[in-house]
C-alpha positions in Angstrom: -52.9 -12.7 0.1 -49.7 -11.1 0.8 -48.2 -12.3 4.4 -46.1 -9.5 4.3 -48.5 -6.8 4.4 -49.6 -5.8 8.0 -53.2 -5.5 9.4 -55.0 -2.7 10.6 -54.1 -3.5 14.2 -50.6 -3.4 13.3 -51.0 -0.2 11.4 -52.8 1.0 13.9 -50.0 0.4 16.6 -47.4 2.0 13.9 -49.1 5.4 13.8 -49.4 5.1 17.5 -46.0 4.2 18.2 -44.9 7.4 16.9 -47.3 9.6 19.3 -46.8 7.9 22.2 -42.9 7.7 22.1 -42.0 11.7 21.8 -44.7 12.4 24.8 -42.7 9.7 27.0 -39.7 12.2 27.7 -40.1 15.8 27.1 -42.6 16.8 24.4 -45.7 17.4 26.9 -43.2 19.5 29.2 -42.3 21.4 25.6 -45.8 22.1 24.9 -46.9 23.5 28.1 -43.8 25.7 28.0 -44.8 27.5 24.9 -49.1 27.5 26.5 -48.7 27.1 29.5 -52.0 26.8 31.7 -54.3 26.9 28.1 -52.4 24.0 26.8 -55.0 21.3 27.3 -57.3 24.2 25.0 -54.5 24.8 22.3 -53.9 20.9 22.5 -57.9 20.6 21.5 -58.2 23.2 19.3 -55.0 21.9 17.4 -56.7 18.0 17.8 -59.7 19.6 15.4 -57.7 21.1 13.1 -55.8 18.0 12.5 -58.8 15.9 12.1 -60.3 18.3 9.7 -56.9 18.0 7.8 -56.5 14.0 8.2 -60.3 13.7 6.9 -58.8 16.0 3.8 -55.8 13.8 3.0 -58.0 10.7 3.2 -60.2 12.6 0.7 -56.8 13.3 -1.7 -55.6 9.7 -1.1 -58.5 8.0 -2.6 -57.6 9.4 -6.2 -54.4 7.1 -5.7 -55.4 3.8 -4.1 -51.9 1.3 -3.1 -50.0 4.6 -3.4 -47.5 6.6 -1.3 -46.3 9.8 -0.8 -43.7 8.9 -2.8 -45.7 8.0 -5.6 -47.8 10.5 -5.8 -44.7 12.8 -6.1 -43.1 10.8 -8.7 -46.9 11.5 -10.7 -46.3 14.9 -10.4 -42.8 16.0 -11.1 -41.2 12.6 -12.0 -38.3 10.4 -10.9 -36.1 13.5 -9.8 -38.7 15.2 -7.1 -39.6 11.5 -6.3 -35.9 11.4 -4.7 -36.1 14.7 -3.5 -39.0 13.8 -1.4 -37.7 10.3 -0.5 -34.7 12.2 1.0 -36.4 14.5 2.8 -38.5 12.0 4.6 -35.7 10.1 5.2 -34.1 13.1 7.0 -37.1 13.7 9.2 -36.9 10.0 10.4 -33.3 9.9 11.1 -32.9 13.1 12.9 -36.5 12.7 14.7 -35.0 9.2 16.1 -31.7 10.6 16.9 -33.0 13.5 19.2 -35.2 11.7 20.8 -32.7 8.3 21.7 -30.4 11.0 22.9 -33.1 12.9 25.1 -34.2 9.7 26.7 -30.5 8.6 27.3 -29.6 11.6 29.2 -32.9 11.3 31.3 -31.7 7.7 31.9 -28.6 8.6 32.9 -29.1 11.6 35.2 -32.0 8.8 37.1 -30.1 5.8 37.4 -26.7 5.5 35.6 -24.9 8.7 36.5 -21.2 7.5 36.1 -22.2 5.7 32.9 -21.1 7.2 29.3 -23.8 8.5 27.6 -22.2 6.9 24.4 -22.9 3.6 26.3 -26.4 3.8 26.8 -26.9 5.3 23.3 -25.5 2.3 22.0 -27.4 -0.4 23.8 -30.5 1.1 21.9 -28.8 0.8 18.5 -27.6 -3.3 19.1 -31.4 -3.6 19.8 -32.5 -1.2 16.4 -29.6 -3.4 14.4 -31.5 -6.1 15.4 -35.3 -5.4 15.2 -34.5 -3.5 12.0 -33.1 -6.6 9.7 -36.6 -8.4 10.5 -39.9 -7.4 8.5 -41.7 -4.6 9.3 -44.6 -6.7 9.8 -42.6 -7.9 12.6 -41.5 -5.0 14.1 -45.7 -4.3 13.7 -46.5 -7.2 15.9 -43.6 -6.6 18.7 -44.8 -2.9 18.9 -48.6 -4.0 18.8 -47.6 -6.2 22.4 -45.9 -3.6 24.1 -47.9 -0.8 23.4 -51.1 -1.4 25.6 -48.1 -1.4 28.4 -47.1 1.9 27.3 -50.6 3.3 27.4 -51.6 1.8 30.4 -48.2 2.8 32.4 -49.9 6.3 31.1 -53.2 5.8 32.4 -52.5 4.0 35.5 -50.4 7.5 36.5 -53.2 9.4 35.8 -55.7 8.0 38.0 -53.1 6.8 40.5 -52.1 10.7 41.2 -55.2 12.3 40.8 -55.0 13.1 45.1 -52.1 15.1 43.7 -53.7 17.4 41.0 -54.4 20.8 41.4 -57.1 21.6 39.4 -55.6 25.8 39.8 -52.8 25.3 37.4 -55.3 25.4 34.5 -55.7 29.3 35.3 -55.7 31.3 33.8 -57.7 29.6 31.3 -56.3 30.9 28.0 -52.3 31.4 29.9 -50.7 34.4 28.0 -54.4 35.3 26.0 -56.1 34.6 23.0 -53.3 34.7 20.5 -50.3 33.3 22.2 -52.8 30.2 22.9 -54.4 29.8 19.3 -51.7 31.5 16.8 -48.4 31.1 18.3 -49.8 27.9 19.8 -50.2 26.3 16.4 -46.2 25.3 17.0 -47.7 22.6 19.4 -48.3 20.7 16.0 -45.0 19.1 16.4 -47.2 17.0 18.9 -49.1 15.2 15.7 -46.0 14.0 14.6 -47.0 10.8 14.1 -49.5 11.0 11.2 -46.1 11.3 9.4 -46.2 7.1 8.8 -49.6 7.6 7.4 -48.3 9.2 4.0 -46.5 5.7 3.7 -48.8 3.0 5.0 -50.8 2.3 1.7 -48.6 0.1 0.1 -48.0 -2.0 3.3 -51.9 -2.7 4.5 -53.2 -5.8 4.3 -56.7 -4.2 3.3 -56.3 -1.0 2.2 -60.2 -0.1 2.3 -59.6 0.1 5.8 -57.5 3.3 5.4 -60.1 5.9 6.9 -60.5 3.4 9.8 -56.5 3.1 10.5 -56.3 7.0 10.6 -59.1 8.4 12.6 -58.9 5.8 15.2 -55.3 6.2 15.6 -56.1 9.8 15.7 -58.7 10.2 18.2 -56.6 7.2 20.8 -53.6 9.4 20.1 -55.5 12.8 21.5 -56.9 10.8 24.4 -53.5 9.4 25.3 -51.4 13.1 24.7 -54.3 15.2 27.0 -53.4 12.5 29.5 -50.0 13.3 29.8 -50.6 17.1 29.6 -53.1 17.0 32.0 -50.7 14.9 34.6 -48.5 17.1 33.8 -49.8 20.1 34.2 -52.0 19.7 37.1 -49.3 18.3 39.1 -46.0 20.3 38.7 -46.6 24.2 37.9 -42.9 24.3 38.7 -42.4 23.1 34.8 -43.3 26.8 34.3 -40.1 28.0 35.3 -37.6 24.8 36.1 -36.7 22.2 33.4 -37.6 18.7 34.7 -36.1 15.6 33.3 -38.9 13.5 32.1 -42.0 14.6 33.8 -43.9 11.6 33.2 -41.3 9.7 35.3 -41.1 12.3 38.2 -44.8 11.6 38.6 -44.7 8.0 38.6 -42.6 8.5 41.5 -45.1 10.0 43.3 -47.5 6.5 43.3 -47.4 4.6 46.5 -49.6 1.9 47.1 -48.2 1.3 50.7 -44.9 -0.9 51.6 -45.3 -3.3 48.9 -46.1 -1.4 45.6 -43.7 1.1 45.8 -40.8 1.9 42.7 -43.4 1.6 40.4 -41.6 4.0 38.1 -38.8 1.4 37.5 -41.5 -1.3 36.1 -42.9 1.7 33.9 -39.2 3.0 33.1 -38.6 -0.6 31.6 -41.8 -0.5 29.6 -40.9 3.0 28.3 -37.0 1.8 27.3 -38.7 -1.2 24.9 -41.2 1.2 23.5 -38.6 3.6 22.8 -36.9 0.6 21.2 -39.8 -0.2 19.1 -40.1 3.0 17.8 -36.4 3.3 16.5 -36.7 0.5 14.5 -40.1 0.9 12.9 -38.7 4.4 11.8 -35.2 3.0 10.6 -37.3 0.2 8.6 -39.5 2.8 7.3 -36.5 4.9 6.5 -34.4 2.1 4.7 -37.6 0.9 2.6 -37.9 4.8 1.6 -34.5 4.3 0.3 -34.7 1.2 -1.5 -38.1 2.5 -3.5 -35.9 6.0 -4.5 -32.6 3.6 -5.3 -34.7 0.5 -7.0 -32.9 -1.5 -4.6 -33.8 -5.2 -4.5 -33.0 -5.3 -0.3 -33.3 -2.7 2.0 -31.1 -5.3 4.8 -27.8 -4.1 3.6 -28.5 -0.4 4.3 -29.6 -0.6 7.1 -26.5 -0.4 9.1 -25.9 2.7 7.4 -28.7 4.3 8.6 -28.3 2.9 12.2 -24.8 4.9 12.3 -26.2 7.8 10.8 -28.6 7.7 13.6 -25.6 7.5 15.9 -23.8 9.8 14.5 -26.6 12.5 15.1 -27.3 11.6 18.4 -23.6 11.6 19.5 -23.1 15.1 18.2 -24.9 17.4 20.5 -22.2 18.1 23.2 -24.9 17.9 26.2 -28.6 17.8 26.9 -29.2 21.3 26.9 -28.0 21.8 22.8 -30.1 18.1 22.6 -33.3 19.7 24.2 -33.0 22.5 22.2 -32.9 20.6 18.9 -35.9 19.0 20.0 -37.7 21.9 20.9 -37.3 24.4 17.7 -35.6 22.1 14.9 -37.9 19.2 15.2 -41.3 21.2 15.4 -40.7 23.6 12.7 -39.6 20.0 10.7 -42.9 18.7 11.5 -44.9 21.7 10.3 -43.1 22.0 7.4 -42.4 18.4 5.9 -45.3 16.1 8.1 -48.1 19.1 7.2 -47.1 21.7 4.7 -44.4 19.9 2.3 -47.0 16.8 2.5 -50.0 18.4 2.2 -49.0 20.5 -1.1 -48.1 17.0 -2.8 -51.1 15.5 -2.0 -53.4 18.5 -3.0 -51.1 19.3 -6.4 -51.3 15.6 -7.1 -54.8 15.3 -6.7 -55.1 18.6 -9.0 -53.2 16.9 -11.4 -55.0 14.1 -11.7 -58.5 15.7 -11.6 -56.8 18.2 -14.6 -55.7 15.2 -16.7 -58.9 13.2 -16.4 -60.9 16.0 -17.5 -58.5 16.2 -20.5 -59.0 12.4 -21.3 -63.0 12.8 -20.9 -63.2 15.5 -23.4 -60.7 13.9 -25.7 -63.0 11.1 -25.8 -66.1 12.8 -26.6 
């Protein structure tokens, strides 16, 4: 058996990793902005489409078993789109990581380090993702796979610990602006399902690949849970979101916990949590990135380019002036990038593959009999 290969806890943890990181600073503030009091609706109605699509792709990738994305578009318009895709995907990774490192610097800055360069906390993360990143992924599964119960917990624990705060009002009207703004211009809230983006890359790398259905809709249905948490905290406890931005909602609530003199500042343990997490994240998606780029190259290492990408990932992060131009990257580049290259772009591959391969074993059939 291959050691290298990671188990379904660890693929599990992946997937998650993905979903939990972009709701920790401003994604569940982004999505009640655009649905406002019907979000937690749009959020479940968008949470069965998904599922209905996920079940689909599981469905397409059982005509390629131990293959990727990647493969599957080198089987159906060679080496060339293989690259193209490759690139694409690569793109997606590295801007998706540098928005959100330089999101959650700003919101760590403006809390606690307000005389400190934002180029200074930005690179603290990428020392940490230089040195995560030259390890396996398999390692960077298992460090993830420890802190994440943290993560989700930290989430849970503010839930339950505010719920003397919540009110249950904000949720009306029920379906916000109406029926179309909630389920048609609403279906932009798909940049919240994100994450199933490692999922169109995970074959190659599971341990036991029959467990494939298993990995995906139980990383799913934990990530739903965990995203209608932090909706719901933050909906039901600051309708001021509505019309004031708030830096990193999540935080602001944790704020609110007091358990009296003793527990108090729990938002500083759950701040530290967050910041490893956070870490986690941008080196699972720079590993996945660099062994993207050695399988379109033919490299024999992925280690040496992964400097490369680190600096690109720098680079992008650095170049929006403030957090405004940063927040608004987030907000309208990266969800369109999700609906068109994490469903549309990835979806079309996997269903012209699939035709393809259907088509040609037809042909082989009838040129047998």
């Amino acid at each position: 058996m291959n050691t290298s290969k990671i188990s379904t806890a660890e693929a599990f943890g992946l997937i998650l990793s993905i979903f939990v990181s972009h709701t920790l600073v401003s994604l569940p503030e982004n999505l009640i902005d655009l649905t406002q009091s019907s979000t937690i609706i749009n959020i479940l109605f968008l949470s069965f489409l998904v599922v209905l699509l996920l079940l689909g792709l599981i469905k397409l990738f059982k005509s390629f078993p131990g293959n990727d994305i990647l493969d599957i578009a080198e089987f159906l318009g060679g080496e060339i789109f293989k690259k193209i895709i490759g690139l694409i995907f690569i793109f997606y990774f590295v801007f998706s990581c540098s928005i959100l490192l330089r999101n959650f610097c700003e919101c760590i800055k403006v809390v606690y380090f307000p005389m400190t360069s934002i180029t200074f906390l930005i690179l603290s993360f990428i020392i940490a993702v230089v040195l995560i990143s030259k390890f396996k992924l398999k390692t960077s599964a298992k460090i993830n796979l420890l802190i994440l119960p943290f993560t989700f917990f930290s989430v849970l624990f503010i839930f339950f610990a505010n719920l003397n705060h919540f009110s249950l009002q904000n949720i009306y009207p029920i379906l916000g602006k109406g029926f179309f703004n909630t389920f048609i211009i609403g279906l932009n809230n798909l940049c919240a399902f994100g994450g199933i983006s490692l999922i169109y890359f995970l074959p190659p790398h599971l341990k036991e690949p029959e467990k494939f259905k298993k990995i995906i809709l139980s990383s799913i249905f934990t990530a739903i849970v965990y995203l209608l948490l932090c909706i719901s905290i933050i909906l039901f406890m600051f309708v001021f979101l509505l019309q004031v931005d708030e830096i990193m909602p999540l935080y602001s609530a944790a704020r609110y916990i007091e358990f009296g003199s003793f527990f108090q500042r729990l938002e500083s343990i759950f701040l530290l949590i967050w910041i490893i997490q956070i870490a986690c994240y941008l080196s699972i998606s720079t590993i996945i990135s660099s062994l993207i780029f050695q399988k379109i190259a033919n490299l024999e290492d992925r280690k040496p380019i992964v400097i490369p990408f680190v600096i690109l990932i720098l680079g992008i992060a650095l170049l929006s002036p403030n957090y405004s131009v940063s927040k608004f990257l987030e907000q309208n580049i990266y969800s369109y990038l999700v609906i068109c290259i994490v469903f549309i772009l990835s979806i079309s591959i996997l269903t012209l593959g699939y035709l393809k391969k259907k088509k040609s074993r037809r042909l082989n059939n009838e040129n047998l009999t």
